[in-house]
N, CA, C and O atoms as a GROMACS GRO file, in nm:
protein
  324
    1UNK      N    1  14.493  17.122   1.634
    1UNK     CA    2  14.401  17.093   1.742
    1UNK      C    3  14.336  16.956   1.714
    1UNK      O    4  14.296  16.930   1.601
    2UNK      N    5  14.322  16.842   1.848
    2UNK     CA    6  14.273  16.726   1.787
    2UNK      C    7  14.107  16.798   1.867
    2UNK      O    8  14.075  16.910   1.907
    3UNK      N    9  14.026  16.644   1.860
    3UNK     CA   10  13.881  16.639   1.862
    3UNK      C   11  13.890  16.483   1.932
    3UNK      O   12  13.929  16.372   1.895
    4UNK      N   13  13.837  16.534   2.040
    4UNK     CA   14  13.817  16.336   2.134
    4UNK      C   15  13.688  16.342   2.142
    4UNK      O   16  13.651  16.457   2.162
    5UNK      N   17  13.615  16.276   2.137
    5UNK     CA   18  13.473  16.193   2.171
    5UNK      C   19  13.455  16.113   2.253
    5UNK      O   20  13.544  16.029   2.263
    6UNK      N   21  13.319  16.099   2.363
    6UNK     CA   22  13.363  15.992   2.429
    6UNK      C   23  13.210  15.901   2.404
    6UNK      O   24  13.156  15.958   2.309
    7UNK      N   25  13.156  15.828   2.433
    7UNK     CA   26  13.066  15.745   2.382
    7UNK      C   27  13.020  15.636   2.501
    7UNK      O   28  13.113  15.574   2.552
    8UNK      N   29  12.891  15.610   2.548
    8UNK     CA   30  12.907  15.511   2.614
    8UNK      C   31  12.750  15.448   2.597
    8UNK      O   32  12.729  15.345   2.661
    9UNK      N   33  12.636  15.506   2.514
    9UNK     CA   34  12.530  15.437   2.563
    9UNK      C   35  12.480  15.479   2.418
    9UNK      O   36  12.524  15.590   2.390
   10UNK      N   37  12.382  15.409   2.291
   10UNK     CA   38  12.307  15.301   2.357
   10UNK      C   39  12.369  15.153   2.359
   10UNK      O   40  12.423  15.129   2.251
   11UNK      N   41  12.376  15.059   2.442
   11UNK     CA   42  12.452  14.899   2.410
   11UNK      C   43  12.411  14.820   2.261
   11UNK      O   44  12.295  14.783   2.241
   12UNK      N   45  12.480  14.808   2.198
   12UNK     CA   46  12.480  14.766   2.075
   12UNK      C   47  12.521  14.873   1.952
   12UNK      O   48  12.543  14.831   1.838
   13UNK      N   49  12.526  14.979   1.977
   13UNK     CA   50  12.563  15.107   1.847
   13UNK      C   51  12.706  15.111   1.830
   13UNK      O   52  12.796  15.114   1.914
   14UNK      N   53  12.709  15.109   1.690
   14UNK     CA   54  12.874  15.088   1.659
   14UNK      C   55  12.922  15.248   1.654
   14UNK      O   56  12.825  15.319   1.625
   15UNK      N   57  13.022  15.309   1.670
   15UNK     CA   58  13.052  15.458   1.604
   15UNK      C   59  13.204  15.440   1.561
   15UNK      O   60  13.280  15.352   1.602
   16UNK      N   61  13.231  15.534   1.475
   16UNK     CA   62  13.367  15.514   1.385
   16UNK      C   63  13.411  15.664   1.372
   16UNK      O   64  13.369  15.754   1.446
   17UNK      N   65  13.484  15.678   1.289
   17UNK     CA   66  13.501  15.771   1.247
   17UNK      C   67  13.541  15.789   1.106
   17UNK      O   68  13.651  15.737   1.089
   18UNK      N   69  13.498  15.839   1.007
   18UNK     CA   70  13.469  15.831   0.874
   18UNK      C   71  13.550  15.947   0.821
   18UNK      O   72  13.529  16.062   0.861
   19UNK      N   73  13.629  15.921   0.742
   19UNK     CA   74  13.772  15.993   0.686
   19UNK      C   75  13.735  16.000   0.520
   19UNK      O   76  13.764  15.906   0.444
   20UNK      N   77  13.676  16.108   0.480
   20UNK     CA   78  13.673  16.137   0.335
   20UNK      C   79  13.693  16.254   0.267
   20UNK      O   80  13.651  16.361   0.313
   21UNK      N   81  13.777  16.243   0.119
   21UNK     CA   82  13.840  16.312   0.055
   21UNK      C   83  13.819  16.319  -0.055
   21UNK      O   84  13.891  16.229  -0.098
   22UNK      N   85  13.745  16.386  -0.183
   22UNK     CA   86  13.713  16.342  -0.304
   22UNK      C   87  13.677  16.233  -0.383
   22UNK      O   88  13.563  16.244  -0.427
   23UNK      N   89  13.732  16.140  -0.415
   23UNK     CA   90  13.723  16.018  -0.416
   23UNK      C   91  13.708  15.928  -0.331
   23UNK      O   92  13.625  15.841  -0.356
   24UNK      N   93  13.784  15.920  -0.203
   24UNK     CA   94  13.848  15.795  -0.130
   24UNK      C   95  13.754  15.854  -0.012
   24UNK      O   96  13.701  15.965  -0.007
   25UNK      N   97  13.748  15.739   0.087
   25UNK     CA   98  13.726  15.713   0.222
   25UNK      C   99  13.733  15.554   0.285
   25UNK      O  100  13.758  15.444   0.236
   26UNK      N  101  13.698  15.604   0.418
   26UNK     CA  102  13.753  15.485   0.516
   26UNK      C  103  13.770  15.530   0.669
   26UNK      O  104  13.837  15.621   0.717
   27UNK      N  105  13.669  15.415   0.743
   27UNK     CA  106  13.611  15.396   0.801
   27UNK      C  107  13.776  15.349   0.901
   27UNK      O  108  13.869  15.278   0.861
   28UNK      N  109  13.760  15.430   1.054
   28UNK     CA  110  13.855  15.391   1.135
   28UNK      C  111  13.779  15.433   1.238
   28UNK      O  112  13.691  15.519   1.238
   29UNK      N  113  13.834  15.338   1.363
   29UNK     CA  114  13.880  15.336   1.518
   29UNK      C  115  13.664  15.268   1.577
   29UNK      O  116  13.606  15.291   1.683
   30UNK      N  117  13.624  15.208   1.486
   30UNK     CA  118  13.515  15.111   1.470
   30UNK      C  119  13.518  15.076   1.642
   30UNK      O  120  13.613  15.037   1.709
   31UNK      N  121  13.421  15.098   1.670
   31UNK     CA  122  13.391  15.050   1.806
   31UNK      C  123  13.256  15.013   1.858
   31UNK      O  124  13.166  15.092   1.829
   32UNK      N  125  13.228  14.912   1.926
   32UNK     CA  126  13.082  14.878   1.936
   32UNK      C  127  13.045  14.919   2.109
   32UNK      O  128  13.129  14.883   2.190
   33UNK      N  129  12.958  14.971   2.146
   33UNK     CA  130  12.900  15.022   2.275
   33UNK      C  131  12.855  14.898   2.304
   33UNK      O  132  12.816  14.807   2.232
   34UNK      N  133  12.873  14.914   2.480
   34UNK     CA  134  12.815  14.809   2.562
   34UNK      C  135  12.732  14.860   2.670
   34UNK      O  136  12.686  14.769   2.740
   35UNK      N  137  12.710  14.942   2.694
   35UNK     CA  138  12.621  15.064   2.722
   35UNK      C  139  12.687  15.044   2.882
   35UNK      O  140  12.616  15.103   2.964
   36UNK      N  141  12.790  14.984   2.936
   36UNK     CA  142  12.854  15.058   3.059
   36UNK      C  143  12.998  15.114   3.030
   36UNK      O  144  13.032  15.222   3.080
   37UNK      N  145  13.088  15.037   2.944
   37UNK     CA  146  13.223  15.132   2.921
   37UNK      C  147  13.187  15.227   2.819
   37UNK      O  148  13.093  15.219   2.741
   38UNK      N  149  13.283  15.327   2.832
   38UNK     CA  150  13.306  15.483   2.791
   38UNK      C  151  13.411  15.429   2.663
   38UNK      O  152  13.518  15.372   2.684
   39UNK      N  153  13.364  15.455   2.551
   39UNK     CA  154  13.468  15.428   2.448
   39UNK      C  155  13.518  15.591   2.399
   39UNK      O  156  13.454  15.693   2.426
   40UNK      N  157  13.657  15.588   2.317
   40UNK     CA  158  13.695  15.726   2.318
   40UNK      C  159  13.717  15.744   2.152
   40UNK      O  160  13.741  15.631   2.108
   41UNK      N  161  13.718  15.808   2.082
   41UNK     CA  162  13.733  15.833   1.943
   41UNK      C  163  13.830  15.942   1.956
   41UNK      O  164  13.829  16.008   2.060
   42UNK      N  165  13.914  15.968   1.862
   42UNK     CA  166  14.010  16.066   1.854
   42UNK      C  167  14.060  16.077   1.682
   42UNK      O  168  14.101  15.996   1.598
   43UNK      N  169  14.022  16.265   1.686
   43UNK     CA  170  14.054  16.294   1.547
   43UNK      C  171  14.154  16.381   1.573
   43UNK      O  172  14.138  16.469   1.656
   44UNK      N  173  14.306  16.364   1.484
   44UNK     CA  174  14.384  16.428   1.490
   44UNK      C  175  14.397  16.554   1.378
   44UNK      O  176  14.372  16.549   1.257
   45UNK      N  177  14.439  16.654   1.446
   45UNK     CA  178  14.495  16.775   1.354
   45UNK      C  179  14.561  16.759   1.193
   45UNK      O  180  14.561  16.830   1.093
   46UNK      N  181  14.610  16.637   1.227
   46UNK     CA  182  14.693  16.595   1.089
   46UNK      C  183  14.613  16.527   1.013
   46UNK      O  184  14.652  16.416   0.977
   47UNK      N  185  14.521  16.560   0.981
   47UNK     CA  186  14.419  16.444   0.863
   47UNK      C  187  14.423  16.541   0.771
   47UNK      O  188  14.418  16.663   0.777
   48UNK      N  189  14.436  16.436   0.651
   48UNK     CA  190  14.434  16.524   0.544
   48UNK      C  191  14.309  16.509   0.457
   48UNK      O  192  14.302  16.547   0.340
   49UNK      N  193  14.204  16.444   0.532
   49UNK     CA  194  14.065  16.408   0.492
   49UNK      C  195  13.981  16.466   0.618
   49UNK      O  196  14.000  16.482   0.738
   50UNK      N  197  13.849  16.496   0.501
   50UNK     CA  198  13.726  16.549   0.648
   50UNK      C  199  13.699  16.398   0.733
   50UNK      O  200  13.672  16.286   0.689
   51UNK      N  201  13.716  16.443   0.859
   51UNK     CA  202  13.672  16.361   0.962
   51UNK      C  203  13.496  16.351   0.985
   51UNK      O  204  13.433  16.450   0.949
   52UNK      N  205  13.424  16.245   1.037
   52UNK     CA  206  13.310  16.321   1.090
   52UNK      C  207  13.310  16.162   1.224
   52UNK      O  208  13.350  16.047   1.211
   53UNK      N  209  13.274  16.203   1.288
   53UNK     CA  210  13.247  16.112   1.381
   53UNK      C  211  13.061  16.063   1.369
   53UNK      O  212  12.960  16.129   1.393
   54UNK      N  213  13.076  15.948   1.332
   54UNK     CA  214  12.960  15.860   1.338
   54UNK      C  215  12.897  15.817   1.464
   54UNK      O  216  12.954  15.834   1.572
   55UNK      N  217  12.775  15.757   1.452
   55UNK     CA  218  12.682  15.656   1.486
   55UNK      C  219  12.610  15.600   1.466
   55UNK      O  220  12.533  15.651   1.385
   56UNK      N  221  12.567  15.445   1.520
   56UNK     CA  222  12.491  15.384   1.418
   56UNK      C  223  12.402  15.279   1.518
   56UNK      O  224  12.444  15.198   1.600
   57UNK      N  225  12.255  15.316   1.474
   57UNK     CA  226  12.203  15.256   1.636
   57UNK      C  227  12.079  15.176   1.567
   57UNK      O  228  12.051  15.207   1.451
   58UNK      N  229  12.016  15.093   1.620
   58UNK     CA  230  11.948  15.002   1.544
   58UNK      C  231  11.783  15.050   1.538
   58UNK      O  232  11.714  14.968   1.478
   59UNK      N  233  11.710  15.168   1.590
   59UNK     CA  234  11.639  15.253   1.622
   59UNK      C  235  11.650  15.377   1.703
   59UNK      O  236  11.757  15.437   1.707
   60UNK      N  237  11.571  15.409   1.752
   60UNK     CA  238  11.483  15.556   1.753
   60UNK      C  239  11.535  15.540   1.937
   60UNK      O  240  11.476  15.478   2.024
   61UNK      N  241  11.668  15.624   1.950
   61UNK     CA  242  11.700  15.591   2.123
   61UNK      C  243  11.792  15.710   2.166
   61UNK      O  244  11.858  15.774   2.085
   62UNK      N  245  11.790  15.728   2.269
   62UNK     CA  246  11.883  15.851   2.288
   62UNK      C  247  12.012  15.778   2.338
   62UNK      O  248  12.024  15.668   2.390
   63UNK      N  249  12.115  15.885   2.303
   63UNK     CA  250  12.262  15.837   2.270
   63UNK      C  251  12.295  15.950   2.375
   63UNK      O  252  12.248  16.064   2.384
   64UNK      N  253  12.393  15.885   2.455
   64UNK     CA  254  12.497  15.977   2.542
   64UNK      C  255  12.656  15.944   2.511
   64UNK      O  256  12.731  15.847   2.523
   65UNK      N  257  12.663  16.110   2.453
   65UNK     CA  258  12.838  16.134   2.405
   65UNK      C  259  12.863  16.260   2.502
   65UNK      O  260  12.788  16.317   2.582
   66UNK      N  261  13.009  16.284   2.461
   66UNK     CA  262  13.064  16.419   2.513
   66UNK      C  263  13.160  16.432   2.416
   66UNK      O  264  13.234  16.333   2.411
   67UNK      N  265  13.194  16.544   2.315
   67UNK     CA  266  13.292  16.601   2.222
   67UNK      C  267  13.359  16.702   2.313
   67UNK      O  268  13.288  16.768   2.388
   68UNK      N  269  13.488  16.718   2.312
   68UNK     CA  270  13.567  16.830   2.338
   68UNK      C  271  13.706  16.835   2.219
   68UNK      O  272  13.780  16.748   2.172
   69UNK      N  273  13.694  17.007   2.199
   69UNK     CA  274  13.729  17.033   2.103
   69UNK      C  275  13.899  17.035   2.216
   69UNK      O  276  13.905  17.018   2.337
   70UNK      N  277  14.042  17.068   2.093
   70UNK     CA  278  14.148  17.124   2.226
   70UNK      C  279  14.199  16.955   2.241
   70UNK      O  280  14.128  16.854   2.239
   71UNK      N  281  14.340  16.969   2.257
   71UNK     CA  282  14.409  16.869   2.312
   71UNK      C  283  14.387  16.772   2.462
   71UNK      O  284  14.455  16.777   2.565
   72UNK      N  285  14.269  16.685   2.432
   72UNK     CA  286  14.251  16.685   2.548
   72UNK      C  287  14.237  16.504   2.508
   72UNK      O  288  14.163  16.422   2.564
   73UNK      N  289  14.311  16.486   2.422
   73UNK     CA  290  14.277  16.279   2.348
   73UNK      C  291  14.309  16.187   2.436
   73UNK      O  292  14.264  16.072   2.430
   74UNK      N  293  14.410  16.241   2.550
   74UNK     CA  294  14.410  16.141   2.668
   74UNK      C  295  14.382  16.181   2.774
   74UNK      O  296  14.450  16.137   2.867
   75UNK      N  297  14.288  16.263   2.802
   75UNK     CA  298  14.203  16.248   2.938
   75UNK      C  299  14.081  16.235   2.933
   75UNK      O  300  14.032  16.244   2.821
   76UNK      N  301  13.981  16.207   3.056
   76UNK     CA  302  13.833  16.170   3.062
   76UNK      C  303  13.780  16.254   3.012
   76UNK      O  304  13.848  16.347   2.968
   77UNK      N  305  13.625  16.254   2.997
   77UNK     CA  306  13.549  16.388   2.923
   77UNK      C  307  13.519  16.457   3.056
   77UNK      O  308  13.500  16.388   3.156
   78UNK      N  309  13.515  16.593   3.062
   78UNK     CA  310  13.497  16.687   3.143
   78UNK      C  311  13.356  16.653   3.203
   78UNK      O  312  13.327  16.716   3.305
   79UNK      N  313  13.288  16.586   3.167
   79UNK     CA  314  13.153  16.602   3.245
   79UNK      C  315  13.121  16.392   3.267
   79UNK      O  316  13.144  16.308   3.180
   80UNK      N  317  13.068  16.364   3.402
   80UNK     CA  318  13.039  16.264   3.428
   80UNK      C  319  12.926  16.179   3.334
   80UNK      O  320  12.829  16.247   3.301
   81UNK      N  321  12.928  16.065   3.295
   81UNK     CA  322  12.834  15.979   3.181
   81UNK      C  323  12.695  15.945   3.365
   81UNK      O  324  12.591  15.880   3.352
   0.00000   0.00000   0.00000
């Protein structure tokens, strides 16, 4: 089962997705918000490291995402931004 994210607000917050395993990690699919496009993150079934999906905002602001769990990495998020 993958995990899509979708991301679009606050303008300036970077989010990634952070891949770690005992020792090792690393930082993928780095994207910076512009607070009108919808950016999409996608964690696949096949990782052989914990995923966690990040964010990173420069203060104290509310953030609008949508997670859906289920094969769903190439379509929109079920609910309007």
């Amino acid at each position: 089962m993958t995990t899509t994210a979708w991301f679009r607000d606050p303008a300036g917050a970077e989010v990634k997705i952070r891949y770690s395993g005992w020792w090792f990690g690393a930082d993928r699919q780095r994207q910076q918000l512009d607070g009108s496009a919808v950016r999409r993150l996608t964690i696949s079934r096949w990782s052989l490291f914990t995923a966690r999906l990040q964010i990173r905002v420069d203060g104290d602001t509310a953030v609008i995402y949508v997670v859906e769990p289920g094969n769903v990495a190439n379509l929109p998020p079920g609910i309007s931004f």
